[in-house]
C-alpha positions in Angstrom: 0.0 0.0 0.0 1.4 3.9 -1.2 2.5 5.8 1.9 0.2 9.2 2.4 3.3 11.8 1.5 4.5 14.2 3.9 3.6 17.7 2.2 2.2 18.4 -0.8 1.5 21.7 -2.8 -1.1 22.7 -5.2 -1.6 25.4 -7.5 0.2 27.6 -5.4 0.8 31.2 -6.5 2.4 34.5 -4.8 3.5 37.9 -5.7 6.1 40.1 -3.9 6.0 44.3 -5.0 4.1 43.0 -7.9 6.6 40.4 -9.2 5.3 37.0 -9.3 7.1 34.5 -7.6 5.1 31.3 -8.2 2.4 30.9 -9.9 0.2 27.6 -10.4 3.3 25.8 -8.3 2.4 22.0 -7.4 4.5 19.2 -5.7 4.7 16.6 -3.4 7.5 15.3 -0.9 7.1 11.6 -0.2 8.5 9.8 3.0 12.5 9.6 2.8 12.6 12.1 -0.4 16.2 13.6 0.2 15.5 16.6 -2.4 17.8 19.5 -3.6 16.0 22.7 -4.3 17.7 24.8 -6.6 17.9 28.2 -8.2 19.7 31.0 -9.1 19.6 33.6 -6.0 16.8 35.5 -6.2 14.8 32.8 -7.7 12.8 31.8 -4.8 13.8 29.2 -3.0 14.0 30.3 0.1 10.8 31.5 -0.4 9.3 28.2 -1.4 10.5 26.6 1.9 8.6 29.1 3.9 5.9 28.4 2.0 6.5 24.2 2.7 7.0 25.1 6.4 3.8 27.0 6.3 5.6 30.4 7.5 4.3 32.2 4.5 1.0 32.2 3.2 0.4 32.2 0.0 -1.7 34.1 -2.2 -3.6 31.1 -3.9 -3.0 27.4 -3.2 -3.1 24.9 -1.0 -0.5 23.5 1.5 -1.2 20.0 3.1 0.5 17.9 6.0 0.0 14.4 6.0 -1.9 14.3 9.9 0.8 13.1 12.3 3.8 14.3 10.2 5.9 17.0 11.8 7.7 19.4 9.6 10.7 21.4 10.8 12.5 24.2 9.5 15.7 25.5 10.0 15.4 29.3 10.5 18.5 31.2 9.3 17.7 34.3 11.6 16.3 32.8 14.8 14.0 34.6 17.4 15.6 33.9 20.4 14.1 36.3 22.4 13.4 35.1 26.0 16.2 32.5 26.3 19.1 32.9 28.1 21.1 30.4 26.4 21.7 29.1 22.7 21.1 25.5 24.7 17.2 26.9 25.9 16.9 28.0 22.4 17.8 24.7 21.0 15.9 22.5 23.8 12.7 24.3 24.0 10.6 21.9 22.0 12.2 18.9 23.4 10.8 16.4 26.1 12.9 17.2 28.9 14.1 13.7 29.1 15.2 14.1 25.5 17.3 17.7 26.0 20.5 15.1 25.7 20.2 15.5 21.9 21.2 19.2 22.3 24.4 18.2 24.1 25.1 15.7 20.8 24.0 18.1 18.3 26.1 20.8 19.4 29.0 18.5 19.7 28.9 17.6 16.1 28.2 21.2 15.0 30.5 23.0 17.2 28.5 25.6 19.2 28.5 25.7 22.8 24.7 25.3 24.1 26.1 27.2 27.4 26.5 30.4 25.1 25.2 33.3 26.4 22.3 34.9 23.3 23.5 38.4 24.3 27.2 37.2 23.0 26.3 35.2 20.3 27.3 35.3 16.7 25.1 35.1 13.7 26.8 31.9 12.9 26.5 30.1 16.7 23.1 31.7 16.4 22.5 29.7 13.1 24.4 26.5 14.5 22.1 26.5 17.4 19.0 26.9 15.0 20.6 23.7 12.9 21.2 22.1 16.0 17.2 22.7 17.1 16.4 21.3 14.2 18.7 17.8 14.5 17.8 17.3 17.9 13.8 17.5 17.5 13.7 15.1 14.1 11.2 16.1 12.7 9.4 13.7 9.7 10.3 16.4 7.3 13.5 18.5 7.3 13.7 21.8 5.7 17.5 23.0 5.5 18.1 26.3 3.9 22.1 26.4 3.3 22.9 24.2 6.6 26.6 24.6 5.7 27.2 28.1 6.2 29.7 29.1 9.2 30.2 25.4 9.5 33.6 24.1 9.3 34.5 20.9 7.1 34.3 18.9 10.2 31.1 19.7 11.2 29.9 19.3 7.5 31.3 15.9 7.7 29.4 15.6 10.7 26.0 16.6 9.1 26.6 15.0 6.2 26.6 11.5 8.3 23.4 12.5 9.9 21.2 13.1 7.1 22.7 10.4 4.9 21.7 7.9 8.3 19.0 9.3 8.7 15.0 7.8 7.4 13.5 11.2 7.8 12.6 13.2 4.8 14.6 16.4 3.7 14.4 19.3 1.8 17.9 21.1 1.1 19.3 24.2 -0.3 23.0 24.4 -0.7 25.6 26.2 -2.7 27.9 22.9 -1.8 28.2 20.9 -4.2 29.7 17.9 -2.8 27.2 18.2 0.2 24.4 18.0 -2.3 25.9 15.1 -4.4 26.7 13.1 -1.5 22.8 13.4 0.2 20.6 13.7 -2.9 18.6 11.8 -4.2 15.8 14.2 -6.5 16.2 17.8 -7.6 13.4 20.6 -7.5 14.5 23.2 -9.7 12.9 27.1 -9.6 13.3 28.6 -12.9 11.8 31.8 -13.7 8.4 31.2 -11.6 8.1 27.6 -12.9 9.6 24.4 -11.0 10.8 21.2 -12.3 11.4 17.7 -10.6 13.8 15.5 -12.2 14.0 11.9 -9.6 18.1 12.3 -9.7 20.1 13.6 -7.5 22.2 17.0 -7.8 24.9 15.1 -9.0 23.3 14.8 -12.7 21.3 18.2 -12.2 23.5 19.9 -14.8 23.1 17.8 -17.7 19.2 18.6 -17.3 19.6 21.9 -17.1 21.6 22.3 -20.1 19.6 20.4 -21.7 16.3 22.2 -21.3 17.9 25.3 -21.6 19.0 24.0 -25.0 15.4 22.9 -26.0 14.3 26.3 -25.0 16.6 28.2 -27.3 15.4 25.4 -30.6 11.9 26.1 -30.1 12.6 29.8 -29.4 14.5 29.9 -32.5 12.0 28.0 -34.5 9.2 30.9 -33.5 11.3 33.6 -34.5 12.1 32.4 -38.2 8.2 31.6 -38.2 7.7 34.7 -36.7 9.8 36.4 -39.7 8.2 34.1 -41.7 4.9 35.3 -41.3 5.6 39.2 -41.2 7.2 39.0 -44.3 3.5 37.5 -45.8 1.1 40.4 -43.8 3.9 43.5 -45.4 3.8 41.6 -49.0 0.4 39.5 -49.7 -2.1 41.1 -47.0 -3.3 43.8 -49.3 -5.0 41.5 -52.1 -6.6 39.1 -49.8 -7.2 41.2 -46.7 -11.0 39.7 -46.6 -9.5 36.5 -46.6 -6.4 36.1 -44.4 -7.8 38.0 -41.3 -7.6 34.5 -39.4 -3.9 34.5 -40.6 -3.3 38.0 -39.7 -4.6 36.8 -35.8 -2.1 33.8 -35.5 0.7 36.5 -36.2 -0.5 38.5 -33.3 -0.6 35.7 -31.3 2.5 34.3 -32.2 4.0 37.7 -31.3 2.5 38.0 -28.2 3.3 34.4 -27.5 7.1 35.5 -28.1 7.2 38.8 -26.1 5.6 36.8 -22.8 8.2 34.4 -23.4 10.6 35.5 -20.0 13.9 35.4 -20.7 16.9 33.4 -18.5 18.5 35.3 -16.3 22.4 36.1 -17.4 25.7 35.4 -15.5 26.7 38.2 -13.8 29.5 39.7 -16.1 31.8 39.8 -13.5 35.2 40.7 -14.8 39.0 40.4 -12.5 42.5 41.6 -14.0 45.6 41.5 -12.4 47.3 44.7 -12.2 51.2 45.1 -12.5 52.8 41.7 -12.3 54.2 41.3 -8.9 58.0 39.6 -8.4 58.1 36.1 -8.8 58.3 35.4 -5.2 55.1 36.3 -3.4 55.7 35.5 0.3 58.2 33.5 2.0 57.5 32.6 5.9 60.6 30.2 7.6 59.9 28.9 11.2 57.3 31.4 11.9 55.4 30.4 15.5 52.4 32.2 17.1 50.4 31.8 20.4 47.9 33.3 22.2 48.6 32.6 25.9 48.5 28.8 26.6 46.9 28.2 23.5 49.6 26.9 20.2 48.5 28.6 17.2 51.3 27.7 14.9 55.0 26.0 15.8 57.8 27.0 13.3 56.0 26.5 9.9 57.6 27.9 6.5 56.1 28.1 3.2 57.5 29.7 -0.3 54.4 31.7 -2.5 55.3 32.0 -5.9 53.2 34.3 -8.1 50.4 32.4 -9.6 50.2 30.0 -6.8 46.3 29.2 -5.6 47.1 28.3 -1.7 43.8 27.4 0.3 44.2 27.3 4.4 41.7 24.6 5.7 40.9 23.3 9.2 38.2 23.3 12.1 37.1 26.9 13.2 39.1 28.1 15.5 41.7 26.7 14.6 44.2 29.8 13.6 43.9 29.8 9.8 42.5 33.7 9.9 45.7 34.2 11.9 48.1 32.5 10.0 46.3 34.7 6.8 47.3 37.4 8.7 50.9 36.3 9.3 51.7 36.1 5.8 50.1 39.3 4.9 52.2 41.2 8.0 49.4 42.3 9.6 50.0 40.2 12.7 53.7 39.5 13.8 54.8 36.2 14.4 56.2 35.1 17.9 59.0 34.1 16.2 60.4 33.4 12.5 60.3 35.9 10.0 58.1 36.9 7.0 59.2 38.8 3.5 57.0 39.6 0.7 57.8 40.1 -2.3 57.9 43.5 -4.9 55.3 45.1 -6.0 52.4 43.8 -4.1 48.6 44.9 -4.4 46.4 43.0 -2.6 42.2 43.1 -2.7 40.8 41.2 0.4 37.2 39.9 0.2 36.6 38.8 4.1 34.3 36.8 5.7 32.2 39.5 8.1 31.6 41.6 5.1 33.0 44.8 7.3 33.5 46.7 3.9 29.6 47.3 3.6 28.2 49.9 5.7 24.3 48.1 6.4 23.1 51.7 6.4 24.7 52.8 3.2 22.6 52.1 0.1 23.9 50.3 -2.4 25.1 53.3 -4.7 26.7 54.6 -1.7 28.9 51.8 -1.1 30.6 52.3 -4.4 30.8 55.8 -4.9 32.1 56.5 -1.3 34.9 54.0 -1.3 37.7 56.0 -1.8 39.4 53.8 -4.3 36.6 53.8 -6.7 35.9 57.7 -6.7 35.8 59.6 -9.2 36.6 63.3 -8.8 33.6 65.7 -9.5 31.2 63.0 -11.0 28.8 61.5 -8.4 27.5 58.7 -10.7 30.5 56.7 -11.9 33.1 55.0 -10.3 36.3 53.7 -11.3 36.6 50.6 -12.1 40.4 49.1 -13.4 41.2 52.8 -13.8 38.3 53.2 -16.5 34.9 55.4 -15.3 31.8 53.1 -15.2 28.4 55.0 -14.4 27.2 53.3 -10.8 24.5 51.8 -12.6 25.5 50.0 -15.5 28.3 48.6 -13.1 25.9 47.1 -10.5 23.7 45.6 -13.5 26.9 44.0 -14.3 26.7 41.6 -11.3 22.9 41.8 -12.1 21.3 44.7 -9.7 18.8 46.1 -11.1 17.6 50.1 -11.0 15.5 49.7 -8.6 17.9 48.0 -6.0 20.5 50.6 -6.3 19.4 53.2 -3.9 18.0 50.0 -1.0 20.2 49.9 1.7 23.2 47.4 2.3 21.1 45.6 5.0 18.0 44.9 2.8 20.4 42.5 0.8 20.7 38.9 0.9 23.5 36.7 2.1 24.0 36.3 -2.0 23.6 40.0 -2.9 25.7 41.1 -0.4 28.8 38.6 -1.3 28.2 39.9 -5.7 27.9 43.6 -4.2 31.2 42.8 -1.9 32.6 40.8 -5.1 32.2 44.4 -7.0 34.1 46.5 -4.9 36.6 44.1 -5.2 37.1 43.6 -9.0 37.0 46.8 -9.3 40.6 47.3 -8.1 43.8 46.5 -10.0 45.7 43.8 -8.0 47.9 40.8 -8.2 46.9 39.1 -4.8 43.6 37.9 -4.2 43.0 37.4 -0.5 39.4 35.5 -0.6 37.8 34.4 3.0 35.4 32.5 2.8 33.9 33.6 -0.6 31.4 30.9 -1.6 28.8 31.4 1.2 25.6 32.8 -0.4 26.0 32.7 -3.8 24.4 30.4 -6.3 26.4 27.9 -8.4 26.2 29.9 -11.6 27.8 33.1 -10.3 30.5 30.0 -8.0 31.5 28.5 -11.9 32.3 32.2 -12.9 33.9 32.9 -9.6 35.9 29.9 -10.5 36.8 30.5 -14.7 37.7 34.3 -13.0 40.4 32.5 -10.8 41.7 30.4 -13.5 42.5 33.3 -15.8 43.4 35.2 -13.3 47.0 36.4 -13.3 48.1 37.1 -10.1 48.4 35.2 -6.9 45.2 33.7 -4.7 45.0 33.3 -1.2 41.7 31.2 -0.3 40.1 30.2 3.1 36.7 27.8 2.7 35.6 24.9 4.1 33.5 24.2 -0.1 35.1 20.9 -0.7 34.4 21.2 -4.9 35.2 24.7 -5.1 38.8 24.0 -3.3 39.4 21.1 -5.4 38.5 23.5 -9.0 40.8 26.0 -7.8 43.5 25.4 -5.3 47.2 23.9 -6.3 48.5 24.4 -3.0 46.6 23.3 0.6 47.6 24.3 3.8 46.0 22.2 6.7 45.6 23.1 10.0 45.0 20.1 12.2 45.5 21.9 15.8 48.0 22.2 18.4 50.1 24.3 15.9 50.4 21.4 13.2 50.6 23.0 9.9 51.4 21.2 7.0 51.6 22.0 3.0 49.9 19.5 0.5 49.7 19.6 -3.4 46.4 20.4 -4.6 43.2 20.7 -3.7 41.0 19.4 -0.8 40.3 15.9 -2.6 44.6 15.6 -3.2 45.2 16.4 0.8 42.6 14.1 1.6 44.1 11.3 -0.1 47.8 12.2 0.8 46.9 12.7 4.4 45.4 9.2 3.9 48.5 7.6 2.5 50.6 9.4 5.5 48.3 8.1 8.2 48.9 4.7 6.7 52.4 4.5 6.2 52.8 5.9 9.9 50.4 2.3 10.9 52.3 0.1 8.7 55.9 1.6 10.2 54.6 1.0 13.3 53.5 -2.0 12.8 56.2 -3.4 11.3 58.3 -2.3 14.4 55.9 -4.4 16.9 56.4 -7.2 14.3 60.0 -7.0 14.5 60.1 -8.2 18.1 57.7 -10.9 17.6 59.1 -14.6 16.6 58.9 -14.7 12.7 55.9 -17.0 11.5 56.4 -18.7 8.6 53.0 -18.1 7.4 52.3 -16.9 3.7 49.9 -14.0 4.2 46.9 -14.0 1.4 46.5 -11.6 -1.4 44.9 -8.1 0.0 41.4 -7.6 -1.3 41.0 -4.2 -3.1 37.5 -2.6 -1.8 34.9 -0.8 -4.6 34.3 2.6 -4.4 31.8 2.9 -1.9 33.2 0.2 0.3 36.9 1.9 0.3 34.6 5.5 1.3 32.8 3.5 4.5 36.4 2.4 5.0 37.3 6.3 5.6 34.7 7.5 6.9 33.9 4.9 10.1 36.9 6.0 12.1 34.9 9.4 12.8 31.6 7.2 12.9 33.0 5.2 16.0 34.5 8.1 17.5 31.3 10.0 17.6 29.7 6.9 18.7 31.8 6.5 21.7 31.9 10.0 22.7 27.9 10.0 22.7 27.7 6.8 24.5 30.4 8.4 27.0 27.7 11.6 27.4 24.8 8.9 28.3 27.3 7.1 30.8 28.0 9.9 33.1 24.4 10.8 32.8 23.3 7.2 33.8 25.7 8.1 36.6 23.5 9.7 38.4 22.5 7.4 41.4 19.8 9.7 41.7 18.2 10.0 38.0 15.8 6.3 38.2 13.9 8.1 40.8 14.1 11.8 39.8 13.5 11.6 36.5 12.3 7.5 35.3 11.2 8.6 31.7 14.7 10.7 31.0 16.5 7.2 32.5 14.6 4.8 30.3 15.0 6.8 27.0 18.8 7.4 28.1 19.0 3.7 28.7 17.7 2.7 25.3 19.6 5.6 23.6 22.7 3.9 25.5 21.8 0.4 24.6 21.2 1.4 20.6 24.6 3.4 20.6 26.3 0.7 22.3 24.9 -2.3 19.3 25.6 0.8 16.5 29.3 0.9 18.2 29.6 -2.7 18.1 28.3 -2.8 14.8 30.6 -0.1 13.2 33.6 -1.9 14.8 33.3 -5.3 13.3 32.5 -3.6 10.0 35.6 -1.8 10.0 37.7 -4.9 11.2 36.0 -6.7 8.4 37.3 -4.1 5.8 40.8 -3.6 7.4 41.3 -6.8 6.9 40.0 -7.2 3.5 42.3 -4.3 2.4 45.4 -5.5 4.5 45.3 -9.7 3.3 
């Protein structure tokens, strides 16, 4: 027998400032859907998940929950108003007994459920929402860019969740390995209209293209018609007006039929030149160390930047790589060890906190009062690469239109602002791109010209982000941070450190193990053949080290709770669910354990 689904849309429609956003919208989400909703920004999606969460109402339509489904959403500017902590915030729906999840959550995700909200971040404050949402398990999950402010750890860590979990999701992400890894159906908003296609992200793309390309033969085909048909109303009407008046109508329709025809939104035409080459070496750092108090930031680490290199700093939050940044761009002086740059330098920074826009200022504002882009006695252009552009025509270059230019900074999405930051910064000759954290917010489109940019791009890139795809597309240099002032230097991208950290971990075992072996009585004993593991089974290989880890560490949390001599009498619902939650993490641990010993030995003969 068909399961009811969990949500399901009809013939919804809505209208923002008289733009229509949807209109005659229908689709379903079925139990365990694991969906990616896409779109350009701007598009809607957003939108549309308010709408599935029922937190906007739309103008026509209907919205239906299966009875006895819970949907949750996870908000990406919480109301935390009345609670003390980002823990309260997190816990409030929860059974008391179940508040434990909160604790697990935040351990994966990296926020501290003790924070204060007065002294909270907009990222802890979104972690905490995340976290909310994890811990309550809802039926339905609706996950609007999850992976901002969240270090490739704790993406790893989500990633697990959702790909263990039976619960339905909805997700928008800019991350394209995050959405290949979980998905398993695409909604796709295009100009009003969306599409389902049952694939995952992965092959989202190829459809795309593919429509796009269907759109443009049939557009094509009504033009030359179009043409066609013109040319016969100017040539033949006269003589056989009486006649051809039904023939005369189908070219008016067929016109009107073209001019309602909405075209796709361009690429932004974002340009980026290198100015004046810079000397061939960029930066040179030998045995530089830095600590703050008792904490090791970074212990005698030396690097050589050559111009043209793409280096991209990694590691957990926290973790120093902002500092380090800042060490090789002598704004923060090492402890010890010594930094030289090069000749020549010109460096554009994008950062992180966007503290180059002024919420307040409007949009115009930011560009014409930025010193750098002035240009004397004309209030409406700016300079961009030493040429004037009118503020206008330069914003529609990284598609603003009229009507956003004088809106202020603030009324900008997390998108808008990153293109609007993004045109302050092309706008400047330079031969060092410092980029931090430049892929949150924006969609993939404007990411793949972000990325050709880099390519052709002459000068030297520095490059902080925790987007697995984007480092592999552009970085030929990583830099890892792994803690405790370990620093180390790999070739490539994210996917090449991954595997040479791999290869290091496991010549360190094999060394190891071949010193134990060396004291042990030689057994003449012939060992078999090793076993080489598929794809997927060398990936569960990886990735249940961290599995077992977590796993003990949670079962650790329920053990000192159990503790509590005091807890059976207290509270006896919270000490029966802890006591099953202990009992399932303990057979999962188990479980994980002899899978992994299975697979080490497969791979080791």
């Amino acid at each position: 027998m068909a399961r009811a689904p969990l949500l399901q849309l009809t013939d919804i429609s809505l209208t923002f400032g008289g733009e229509p956003v949807f209109h005659d919208l229908s689709l379903v989400v079925q139990p365990g859907d694991r969906v990616a909703l896409v779109g350009r920004n701007g598009s809607g999606k957003s939108t549309l998940m308010k709408v599935m969460a029922g937190l906007v109402e739309p103008d026509r339509g209907v919205r239906v929950v299966t009875p006895g489904i819970s949907v949750g959403y996870m908000e990406q500017e919480p109301d935390m108003v009345g609670f003390t902590t980002l823990g309260d915030y997190a816990a409030s729906e929860l059974d008391p007994a179940e508040t434990y999840r909160v604790e697990m959550a935040g351990e994966g995700l990296k926020f501290d459920p003790a924070r204060p909200v007065s002294t909270a971040s907009g990222g802890e404050r979104r972690r905490a929402a995340l976290a909310k949402l994890m811990a309550e398990a809802p039926d339905l999950m609706l996950l609007d860019e999850p992976t901002n402010h969240l270090d490739i750890e704790a993406i790893a860590w989500l990633e697990t969740e959702l790909r263990e979990t039976r619960k339905g999701f909805v997700l928008i992400s800019h991350d394209r390995a995050f959405l290949r890894e979980l998905t398993r159906a695409t909604l796709w908003i295009d100009r009003g209209m969306t599409r389902r296609q049952e694939k995952g992200f992965e092959h989202f793309e190829v459809w795309r293209d593919k429509i796009w390309e269907d759109e443009d033969q049939q557009r094509h085909k009504l033009d030359r018609k179009i043409k066609s048909e013109g040319r016969w109303a100017v040539e033949g009407i006269s003589a056989r007006r009486k006649r051809n008046q039904g023939r005369v109508r189908a070219l008016a329709e067929l016109r009107a039929e073209r001019s309602s025809q909405i075209r796709r939104q361009g690429t932004a035409a974002m340009a980026l030149e290198a100015g004046p080459s810079s000397g061939r070496r960029v930066i040179e750092a030998l045995d530089i160390s830095k600590a703050y108090g008792d904490k090791l930031i970074l212990d005698k680490f030396s690097i050589k930047i050559l111009r043209g290199d793409r280096v991209a700093f990694v590691g957990p939050n926290g973790v120093g790589k902002t500092t380090l940044l800042k060490m090789l761009l002598k704004e923060i002086e090492p402890d010890t060890g010594t930094v030289s740059q090069g000749t020549n330098l010109m460096s554009a920074v994008f950062d992180q906190a966007r503290a180059q826009l002024d919420p307040e200022m409007s949009l115009w504002e930011s560009l014409t009062g930025d010193a750098d882009m002035r240009v004397s006695g004309q209030a409406d252009q700016v300079l961009v690469r030493g040429q004037p552009r009118h503020v206008v025509g330069y914003l529609k270059d990284f598609l603003f239109d009229e009507r956003q230019v004088r809106a202020p900074v603030k009324s900008l999405s997390g998108g808008e602002k990153a293109r609007l930051l993004l045109a302050k910064l092309m706008a400047r000759e330079s031969n060092l791109l410092v980029l931090d954290e430049p892929t949150n917010d924006l969609d993939i489109e404007t990411l793949d010209l972000l990325q050709e940019l880099l390519d052709d791009y002459d000068g030297t890139v520095l490059l902080v982000s925790h987007d697995r795809d984007f480092l592999d597309r552009v970085a030929t240099k990583t830099i890892a941070m792994e803690g405790d002032g370990h620093a180390t230097t790999y070739a490539g991208g994210w996917s090449d450190y991954r595997a040479q950290r791999l290869a290091d971990v496991t010549e360190d075992s094999a060394k190891k193990a071949e010193k134990t072996d060396s004291k042990k009585p030689e057994l003449k004993q012939e060992k078999p053949a090793a076993t080489r593991l598929s794809f997927t089974e060398k990936h569960r290989f990886e990735e249940l080290p961290a599995m077992i880890a977590r796993l003990g560490a949670e079962i650790g949390k329920l053990e000192d709770l159990l503790a509590d001599p005091a807890l059976f009498t207290r509270e006896p619902v919270k000490f029966k669910k802890a006591t099953e939650a202990l009992a399932a993490r303990q057979a999962a641990l188990a479980e994980a354990e002899e899978e992994w010993l299975a697979l080490a030995e497969r791979t080791e003969g």
